[in-house]
N, C-alpha and C positions, 0 to 999 in steps of 0.2 A: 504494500500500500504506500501512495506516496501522495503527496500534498503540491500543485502545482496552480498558478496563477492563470484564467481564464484566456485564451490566445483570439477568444471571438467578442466585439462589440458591435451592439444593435445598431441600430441609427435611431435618432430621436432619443424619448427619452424624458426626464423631470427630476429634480432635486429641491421635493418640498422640505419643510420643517422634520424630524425625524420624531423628538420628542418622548423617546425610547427611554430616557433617564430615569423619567417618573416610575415603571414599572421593573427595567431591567432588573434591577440587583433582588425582587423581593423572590423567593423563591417559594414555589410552588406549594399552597395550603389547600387541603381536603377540607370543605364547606359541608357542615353536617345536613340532613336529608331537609328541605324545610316541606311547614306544614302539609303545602300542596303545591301539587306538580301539571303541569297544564303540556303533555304527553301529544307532540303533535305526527298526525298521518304523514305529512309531507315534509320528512329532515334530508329529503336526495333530490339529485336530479332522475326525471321522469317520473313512473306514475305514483302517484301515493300509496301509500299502505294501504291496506282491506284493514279495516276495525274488525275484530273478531268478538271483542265482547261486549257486557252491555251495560247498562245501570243500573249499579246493585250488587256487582260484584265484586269480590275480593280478589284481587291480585296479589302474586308473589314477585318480589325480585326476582331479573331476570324470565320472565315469563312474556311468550311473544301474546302481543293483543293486537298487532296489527299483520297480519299476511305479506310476503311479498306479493305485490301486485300485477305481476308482467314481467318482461324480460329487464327492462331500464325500469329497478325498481330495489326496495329495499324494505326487511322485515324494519317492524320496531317493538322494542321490549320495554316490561314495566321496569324504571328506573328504582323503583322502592316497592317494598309493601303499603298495601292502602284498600281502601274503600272506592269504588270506581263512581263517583257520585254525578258524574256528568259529560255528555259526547256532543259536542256542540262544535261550529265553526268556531273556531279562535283567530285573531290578528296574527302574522309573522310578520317579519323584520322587513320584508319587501311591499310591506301594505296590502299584499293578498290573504286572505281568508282560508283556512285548510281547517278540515276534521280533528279534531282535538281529542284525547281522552284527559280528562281533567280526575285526579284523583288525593283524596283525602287520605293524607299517613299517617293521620293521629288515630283514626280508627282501630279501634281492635277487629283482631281476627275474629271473626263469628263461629259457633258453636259447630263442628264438622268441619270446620276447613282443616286438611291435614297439615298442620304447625311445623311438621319436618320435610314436606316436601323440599327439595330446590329443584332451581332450576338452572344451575351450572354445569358447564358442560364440561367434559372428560378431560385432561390434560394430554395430550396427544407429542410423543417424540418424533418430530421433525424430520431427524436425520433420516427415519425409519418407515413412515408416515408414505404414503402414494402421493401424488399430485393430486388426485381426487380427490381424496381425502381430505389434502390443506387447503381447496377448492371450497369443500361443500363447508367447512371449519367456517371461513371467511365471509361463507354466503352466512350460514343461520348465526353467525356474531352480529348480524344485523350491518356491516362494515361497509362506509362511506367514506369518497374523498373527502377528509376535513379543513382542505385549505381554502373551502369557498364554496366551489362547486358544486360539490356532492354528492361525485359523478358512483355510482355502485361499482366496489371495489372489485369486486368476482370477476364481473366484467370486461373492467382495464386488464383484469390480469390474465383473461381467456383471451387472446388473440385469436383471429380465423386461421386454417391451421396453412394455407398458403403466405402469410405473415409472420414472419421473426421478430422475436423483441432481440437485440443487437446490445443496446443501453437500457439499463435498469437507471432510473436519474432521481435522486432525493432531494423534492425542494426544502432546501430550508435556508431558502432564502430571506423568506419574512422581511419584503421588503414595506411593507406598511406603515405606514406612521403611528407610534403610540404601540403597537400589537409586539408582545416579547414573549406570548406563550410555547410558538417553538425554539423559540432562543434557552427558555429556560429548560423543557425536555430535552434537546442537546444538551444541554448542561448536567443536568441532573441523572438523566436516562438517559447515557449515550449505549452504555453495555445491552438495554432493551431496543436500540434503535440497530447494533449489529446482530442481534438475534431477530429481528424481521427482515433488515438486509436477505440474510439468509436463507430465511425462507421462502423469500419473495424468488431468489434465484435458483430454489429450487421447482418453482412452481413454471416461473419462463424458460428454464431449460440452461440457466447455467450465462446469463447475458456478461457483461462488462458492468462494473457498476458508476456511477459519479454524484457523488455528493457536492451540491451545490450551495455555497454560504458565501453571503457579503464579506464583503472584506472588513466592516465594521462589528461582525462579533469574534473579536480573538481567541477568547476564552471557550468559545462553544467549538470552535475551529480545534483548539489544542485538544478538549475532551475528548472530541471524534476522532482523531490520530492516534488518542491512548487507548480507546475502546478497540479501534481496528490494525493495530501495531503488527498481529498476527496473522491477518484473515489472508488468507490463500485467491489466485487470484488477480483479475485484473480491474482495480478498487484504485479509485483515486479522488480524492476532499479537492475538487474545485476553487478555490476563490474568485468570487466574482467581486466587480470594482461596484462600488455603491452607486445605485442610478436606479429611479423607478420607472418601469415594471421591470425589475431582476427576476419577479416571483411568479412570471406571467408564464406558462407551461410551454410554449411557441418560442420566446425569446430566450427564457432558460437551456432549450433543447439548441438554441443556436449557440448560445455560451458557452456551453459546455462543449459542445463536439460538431459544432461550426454547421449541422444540417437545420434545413430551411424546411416547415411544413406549409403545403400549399395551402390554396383557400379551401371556405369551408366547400364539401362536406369531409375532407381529409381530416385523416389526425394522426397526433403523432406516430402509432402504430404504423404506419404509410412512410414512416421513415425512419423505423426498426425501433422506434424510442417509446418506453413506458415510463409516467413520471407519477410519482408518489409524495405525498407529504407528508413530512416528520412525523404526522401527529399518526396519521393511518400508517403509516411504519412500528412504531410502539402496538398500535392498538390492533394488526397482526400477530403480533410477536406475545402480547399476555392472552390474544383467543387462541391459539394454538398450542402456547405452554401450559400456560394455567389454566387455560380455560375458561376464560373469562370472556362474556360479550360486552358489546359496547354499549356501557350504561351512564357513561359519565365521559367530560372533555374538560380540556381546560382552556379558560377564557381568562383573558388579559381585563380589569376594569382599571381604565386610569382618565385620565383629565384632569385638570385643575379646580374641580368642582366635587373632586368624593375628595373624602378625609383622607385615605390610606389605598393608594393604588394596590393593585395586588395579583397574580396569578393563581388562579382558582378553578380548582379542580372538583369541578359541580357536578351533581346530577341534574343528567339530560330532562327538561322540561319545569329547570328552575326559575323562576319568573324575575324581568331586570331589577324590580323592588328587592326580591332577596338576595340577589345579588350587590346590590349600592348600599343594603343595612349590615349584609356580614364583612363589607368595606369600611366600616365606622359612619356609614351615610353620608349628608352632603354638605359640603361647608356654605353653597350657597345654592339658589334656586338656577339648574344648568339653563343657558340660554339653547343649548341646541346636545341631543342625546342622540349618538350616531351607536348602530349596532355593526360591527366589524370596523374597519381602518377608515379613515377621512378621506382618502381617494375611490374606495369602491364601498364602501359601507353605505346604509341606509339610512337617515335621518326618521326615527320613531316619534311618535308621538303620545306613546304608552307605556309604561313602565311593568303594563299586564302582561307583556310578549313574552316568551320564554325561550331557554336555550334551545337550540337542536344541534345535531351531531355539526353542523360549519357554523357555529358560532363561534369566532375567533377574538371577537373584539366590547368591550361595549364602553364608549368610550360617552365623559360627561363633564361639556365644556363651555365655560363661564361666558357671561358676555364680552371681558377681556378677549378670548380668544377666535370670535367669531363676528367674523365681518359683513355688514350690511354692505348690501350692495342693488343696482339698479340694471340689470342684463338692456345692453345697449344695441346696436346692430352695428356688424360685421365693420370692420372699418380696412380690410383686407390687408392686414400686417403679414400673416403669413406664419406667425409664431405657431399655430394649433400643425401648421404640415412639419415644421421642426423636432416638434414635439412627439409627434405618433409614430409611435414604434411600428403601429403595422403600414406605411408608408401611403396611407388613405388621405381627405383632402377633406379634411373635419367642414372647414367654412363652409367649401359648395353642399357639402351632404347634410349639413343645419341650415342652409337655406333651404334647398330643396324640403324639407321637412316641415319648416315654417309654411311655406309656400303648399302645404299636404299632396306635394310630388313623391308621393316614397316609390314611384316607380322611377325615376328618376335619381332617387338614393342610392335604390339598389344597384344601376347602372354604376355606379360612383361605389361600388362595391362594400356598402354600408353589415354586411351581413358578416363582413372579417373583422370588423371593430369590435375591439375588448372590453370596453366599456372601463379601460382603466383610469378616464379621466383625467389625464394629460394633458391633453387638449382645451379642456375645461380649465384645471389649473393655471395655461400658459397665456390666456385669452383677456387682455388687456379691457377690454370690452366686458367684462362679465357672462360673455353668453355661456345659458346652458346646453353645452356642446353634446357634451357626453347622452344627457338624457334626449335630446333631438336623437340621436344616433340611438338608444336602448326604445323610443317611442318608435321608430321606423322597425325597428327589427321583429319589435311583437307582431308589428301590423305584417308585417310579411309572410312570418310565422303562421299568423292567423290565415292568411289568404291561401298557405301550402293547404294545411291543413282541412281548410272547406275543399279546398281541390281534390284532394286525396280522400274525404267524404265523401265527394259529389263521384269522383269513379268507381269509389266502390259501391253504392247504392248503384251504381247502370251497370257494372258488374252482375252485381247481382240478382237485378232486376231482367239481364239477358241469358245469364242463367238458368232463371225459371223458364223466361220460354222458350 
């Protein structure tokens, strides 16, 4: 294993505020279960969990109550024992509405419920273990990408079998502002982040590995060199130069090992690369040894606005109120509470919302910190094409949009944009860059989709006769 300086840079690009001080050094604290837990159907990308149970019942830890639901899908487990006292739509962090199990842990167990069941699963030896095996492990852990996405883990790691994964890639990068919860698992859990490595390569067939870290956390840099001092192998800790989006799965894949993914509907698989995040690399590594599913993540709470930043290690479906109380709460009233990082994060408006498996961030920040402003029109500097790493033309494609041409966006290839707000960032004008470009792409989305309904209803409509 050896440690080597990144030979690839992007174009474009941002160096906002970083703001990482606030939480870096605190190290990672277990937040006891609180009262109630607001368990939602929809913590992946694609289709939501199937609710399996209903009002009135007693849950155990770890016990699945929502189904996977399709291929692009993902189980979800009861994070605690409780009373299942309510299945309603609940808010998420992205303003959409998802199926909820809302359950009560102060409840005692009811007369009959077997008190010794669990529902932990087997600890299974690795070495010795099938590919199947650490396959089907990883499906019923309920295991998501947790750096955002959410993308179903099984998944990424099934390629089609005309497909090589080449590079196994670890982001941990964490290039967000404010966000140090994978800074601190490097830190703390680097020896559990080589024992997923591991497994992970046994599952793709044995690839190259590269661990990808800014060059501003040294310390998590030196852990991962002492964890992996021995590993056999062709393993090497990246450094990348500080520049956002380092942590973006396209531009990382170019950092590291200089390959280009085309547009969408490509990915990285199409150019031998699987990329994983710190946090879903641990959380392989304890459902396969210990056996343990995924019922808990850890979130970064910091801003200038809670008492006691902190890295916290909660149960899944912990609501942001108990999250900012087991922080020492708030020294003042936040003028603006973002869940995830200040460049891709969501601005809430509830403190009801609750964790799920890619909550990485919830950050809560004073009127000091946050600037009023007046979104201007276009004044054609050119700063938003500097700035975009996927080498798009932010302005034409936020007129276009303004102008409700998203046929026109698309042309302007509005459907490759990250949504990592660069663009928005660099935009002297104030326009909202980013969300013109995330409102064109739903609408596209949408128009695929009626298409793809509307063939298959004359499918199957010519079928019948």
């Amino acid at each position: 294993m050896k440690t080597v300086k990144s030979k690839f840079k992007f174009k474009g690009g941002v160096h906002p505020d970083y703001n990482k001080e606030l939480a870096r050094d605190k190290a990672i604290e277990v937040m006891p279960t609180p009262q109630e837990l607001v368990i939602s159907m929809s913590q992946h990308l694609g289709a939501p969990a199937k609710c399996i149970v209903k009002v009135g019942d007693y849950v155990r830890r770890g016990q699945i109550i929502g189904e996977r639901n399709g291929f692009i899908s993902v189980c979800v487990r009861a994070s605690a024992d409780g009373l299942v006292k309510a299945i309603e739509p609940r808010l998420g962090a992205s303003g959409a509405k998802a199926e909820a199990v809302i359950i009560d842990t102060t409840a005692p167990a009811p007369e009959g419920v077997d008190e010794v069941k669990s529902y932990a699963l087997s600890p299974l030896n690795w070495r010795e273990a099938s590919k199947e095996d650490l396959l089907k492990r990883v499906e019923e852990a309920g295991i998501c990408g947790m750096g955002g996405a959410g993308f179903p883990t099984v998944v990424k790691l099934s390629p089609p079998p005309q497909k090589r994964c080449e590079y196994l890639i670890l982001n941990g990068a964490e290039c967000e502002p404010y966000l140090t919860a994978d800074y601190r698992i490097m830190l703390e859990r680097a020896e559990r982040v080589r024992v997923g490595v591991e497994i992970m390569r046994k599952i793709l067939g044995g690839p190259a590995v590269r661990i990808a870290v800014e060059a501003n956390k040294p310390e998590a840099i030196a852990a991962l060199e002492k964890a992996f001092a021995d590993i056999e192998g062709n393993v090497e800790i990246v450094v990348l130069p500080v520049l956002y989006p380092q942590g973006s799965e396209k531009h990382q894949i170019y950092a590291t090992v200089g390959r280009v993914v085309p547009e969408p509907p490509a990915l990285p698989i199409d150019v031998g690369c699987v990329v994983e995040n710190i946090g879903t690399v641990v959380a392989i590594a304890d459902a396969v040894e210990k056996g343990e599913v995924l019922l808990s993540r850890v979130t970064t709470v910091s801003g200038d606005a809670v008492n006691e930043p902190k890295n916290i290690l909660a149960p899944l479906g912990t609501k942001y109120s108990d999250l900012i109380e087991y922080s020492g709460g708030l020294k003042e009233a936040p003028a603006k509470v973002i869940s995830g990082g200040t460049m891709m994060g969501f601005t809430v408006s509830s403190l009801d919302i609750a964790t799920t498996k890619t909550t990485s961030g919830l950050l809560l920040l004073s009127k000091n910190r946050v600037f009023q402003y007046t979104s201007q029109a276009c004044i054609n500097c050119g700063r938003c094409l500097r700035a975009c790493p996927m080498n798009l033309n932010p302005a034409e494609i936020s007129k276009a949009v303004e102008a409700d041409d998203v046929a026109d966006a698309e042309r302007s290839h509005v459907m490759s944009c990250i949504e990592c707000g660069a663009c928005s960032f660099s935009c002297p004008a104030h326009r909202t860059i980013t969300q013109f470009c995330r409102r064109a792409k739903n609408s596209i989305r949408a128009r695929i989709a009626a298409e793809k309904a509307k063939a298959s209803a004359a499918a199957a409509v010519a079928t019948k006769g």
